[in-house]
N, C-alpha and C positions, 0 to 999 in steps of 0.2 A: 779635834783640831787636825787637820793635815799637816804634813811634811811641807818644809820648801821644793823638796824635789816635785813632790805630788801640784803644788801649788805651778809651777815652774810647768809642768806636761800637761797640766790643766790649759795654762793660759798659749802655750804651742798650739794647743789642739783646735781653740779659738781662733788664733793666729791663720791654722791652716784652713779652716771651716772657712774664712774671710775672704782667703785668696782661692777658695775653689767654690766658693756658693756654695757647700754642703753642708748641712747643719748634724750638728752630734751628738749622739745623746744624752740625756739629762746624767751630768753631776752628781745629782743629788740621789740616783739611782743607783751609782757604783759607788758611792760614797756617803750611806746613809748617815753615818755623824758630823758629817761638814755642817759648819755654823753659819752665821749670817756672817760675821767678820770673817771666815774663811772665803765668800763670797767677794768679800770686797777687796782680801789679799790677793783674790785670782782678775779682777779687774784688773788692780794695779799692777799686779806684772805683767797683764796682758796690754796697757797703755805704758810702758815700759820699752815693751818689744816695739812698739809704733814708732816710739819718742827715736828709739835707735836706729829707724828707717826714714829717721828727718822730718817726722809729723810733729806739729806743736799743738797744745794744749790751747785752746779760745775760751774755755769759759767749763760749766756745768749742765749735767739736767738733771732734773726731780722727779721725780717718779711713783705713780703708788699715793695718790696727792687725796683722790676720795674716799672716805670713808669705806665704801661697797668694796672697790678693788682692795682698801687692806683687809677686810673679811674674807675675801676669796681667796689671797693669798697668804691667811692666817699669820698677816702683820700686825703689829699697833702702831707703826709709823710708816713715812714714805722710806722710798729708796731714792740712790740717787749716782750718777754714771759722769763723764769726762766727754766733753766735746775736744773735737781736734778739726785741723784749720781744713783735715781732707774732708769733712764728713758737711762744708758749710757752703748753700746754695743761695745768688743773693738775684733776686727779681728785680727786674725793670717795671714801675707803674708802665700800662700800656702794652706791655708785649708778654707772650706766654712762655716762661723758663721752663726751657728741656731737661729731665733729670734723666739720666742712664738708668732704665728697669734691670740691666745686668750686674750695676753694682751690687746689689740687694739679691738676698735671696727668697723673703716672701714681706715684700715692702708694704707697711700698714701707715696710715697718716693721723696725726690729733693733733687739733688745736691750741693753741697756745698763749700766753704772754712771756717774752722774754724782757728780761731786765739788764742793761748795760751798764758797767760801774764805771764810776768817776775813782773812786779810792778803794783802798783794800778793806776787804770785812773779814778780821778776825778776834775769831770765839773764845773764850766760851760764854760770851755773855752779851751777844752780840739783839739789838734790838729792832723790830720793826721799826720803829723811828730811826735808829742808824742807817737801816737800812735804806730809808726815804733819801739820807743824808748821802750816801753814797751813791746814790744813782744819777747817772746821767739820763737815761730818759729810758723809758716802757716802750717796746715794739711788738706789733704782733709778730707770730714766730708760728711755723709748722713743724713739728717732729716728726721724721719719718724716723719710724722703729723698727727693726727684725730679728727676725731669732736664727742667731749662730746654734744654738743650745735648741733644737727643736718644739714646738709652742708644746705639743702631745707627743706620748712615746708612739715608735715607730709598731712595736708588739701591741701594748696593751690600751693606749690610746689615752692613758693617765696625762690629766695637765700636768707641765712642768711646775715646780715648787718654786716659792721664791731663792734661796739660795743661786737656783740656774740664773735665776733673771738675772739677781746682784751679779751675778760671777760673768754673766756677758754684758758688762756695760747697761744695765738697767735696762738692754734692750734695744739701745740708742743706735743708729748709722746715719742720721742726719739729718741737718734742718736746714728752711729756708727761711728765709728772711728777706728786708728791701721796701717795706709799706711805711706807711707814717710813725712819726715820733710824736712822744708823748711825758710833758712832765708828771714824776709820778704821783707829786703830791696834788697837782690840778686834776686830775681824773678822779672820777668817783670808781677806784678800780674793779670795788666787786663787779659794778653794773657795768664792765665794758664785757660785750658780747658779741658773736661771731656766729654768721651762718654758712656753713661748707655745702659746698654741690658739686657734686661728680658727675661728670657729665650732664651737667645742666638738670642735675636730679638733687633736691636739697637729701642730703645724709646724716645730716648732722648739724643741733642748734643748739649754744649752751652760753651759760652766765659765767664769767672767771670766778663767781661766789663759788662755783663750786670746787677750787680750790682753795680746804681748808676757811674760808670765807672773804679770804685776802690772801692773793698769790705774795704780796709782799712775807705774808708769814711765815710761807715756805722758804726762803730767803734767807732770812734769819735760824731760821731752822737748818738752815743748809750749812752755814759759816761756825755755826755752833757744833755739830757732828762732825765737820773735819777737823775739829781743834784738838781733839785726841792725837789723830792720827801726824799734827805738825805741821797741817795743811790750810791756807786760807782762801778766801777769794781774793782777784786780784783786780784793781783798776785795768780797764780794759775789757773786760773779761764778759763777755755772754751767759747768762742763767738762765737757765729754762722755767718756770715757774711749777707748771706740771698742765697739764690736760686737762680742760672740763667738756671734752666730747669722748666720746667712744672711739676706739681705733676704727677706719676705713681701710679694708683692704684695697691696693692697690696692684692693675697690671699694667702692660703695653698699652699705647692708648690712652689712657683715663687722662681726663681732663680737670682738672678742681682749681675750683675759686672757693677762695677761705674769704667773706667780705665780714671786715670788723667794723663797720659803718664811717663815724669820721676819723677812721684810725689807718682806712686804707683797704685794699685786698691784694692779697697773694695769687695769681692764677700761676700753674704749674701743670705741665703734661711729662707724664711719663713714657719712652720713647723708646 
């Protein structure tokens, strides 16, 4: 387990990697016995340090949601990060929302269901039915993710571990949002789907089945794992559900329409 000092210089480094686009290298590298929960005490001091620069807290995201990615990241659950109101981009139907390629340092996009709450959800025994109960309505959502904590080492070209991901926000700098709503117990939700195209190139087509088989689960799952920590969701509050497409890299330029059929689309250029 680390130090709070160590935990404390970890989550600066973050801090500083953010404000200069540089990314640093793996954690989990110079710190071979750091744990998952050390990962998520470097989250939260690193959303700490935001909180004290006048950022507020909108909601969560999920992370690590299919099966395949917790084998590669040698998980048996998801992970899961902190939205803030700086990292939230909200679309106009009709017209194509400019993101800043500068805030990011190597911007990748996946698709999404977000869940908005009507009431708070807290664990530990929190249920997908609660969770139907708590929702004010189902949006599609894009995450845009990047890595402060560099994806591969800079030497030896080793993917970074989970610990790094947990420890940078699961990854997260931000989502868009702004397409149709949706009650979440009228959708049949596994079967809501989405096809992405970049550049008027389809990249990406996938079932919400394939999170976990109902992104509602993850949900529940989510308000359950912060109940240790003395944390709930909160009415109001944005959840990411998690991803059932592969990350798209993104640069200057690219164009993407995420279309979720009668649920809306997202188009979005990065600028």
């Amino acid at each position: 387990m680390l130090t709070p000092e160590q935990i404390e210089q970890l989550a600066a480094e973050l801090q500083h990697s953010e404000a200069t686009r540089t990314p640093v290298e793996h954690f989990s590298k110079r710190f071979p016995a750091m744990t998952i929960d050390d990962g998520y005490r470097i989250s939260r001091a690193w959303v700490a340090r935001q909180l004290a620069q006048g950022r507020q807290v909108i909601g969560h995201k999920i992370g690590l949601t299919s099966r395949a990615m917790q084998l590669s990241s040698q998980i048996d659950e998801p992970d899961y990060g902190t939205l803030l109101d700086s990292m939230r981009f909200t679309a106009t139907p009709g017209q194509v929302l400019e993101i800043p390629t500068a805030r990011f340092i190597a911007p990748r996009v996946e698709v999404e269901l977000a869940f908005v709450l009507k009431k708070s959800l807290k664990g530990p025994d929190v249920s997908v039915e609660q969770v139907l109960d708590a929702t004010e309505y189902v949006t599609p959502a894009i995450e845009i993710i990047d890595a402060r904590i560099e994806q591969f080492d800079r030497h030896t070209r080793a993917m970074r571990k989970v610990f790094d991901t947990i420890s940078d926000n699961a990854a997260n700098a931000g989502i868009v949002v702004g397409a149709g709503r949706a009650d979440a117990r009228a959708i049949d939700r596994p079967w809501v789907g989405a096809i992405l195209r970049q550049n008027g190139v389809v990249e990406e087509t996938g079932l919400a089945a394939g999170v976990q088989g109902d992104p509602a689960i993850g949900i529940a799952w989510l308000a359950n794992k912060l109940a240790p920590w003395g944390e709930s969701l909160q009415a109001g509050h944005i959840v990411l559900a998690g991803s059932f497409t592969r990350p798209v890299a993104a640069k200057v330029g690219d164009v993407f329409d995420a279309d979720y059929g009668p649920l809306g689309t997202l188009t979005f250029k990065f600028v």
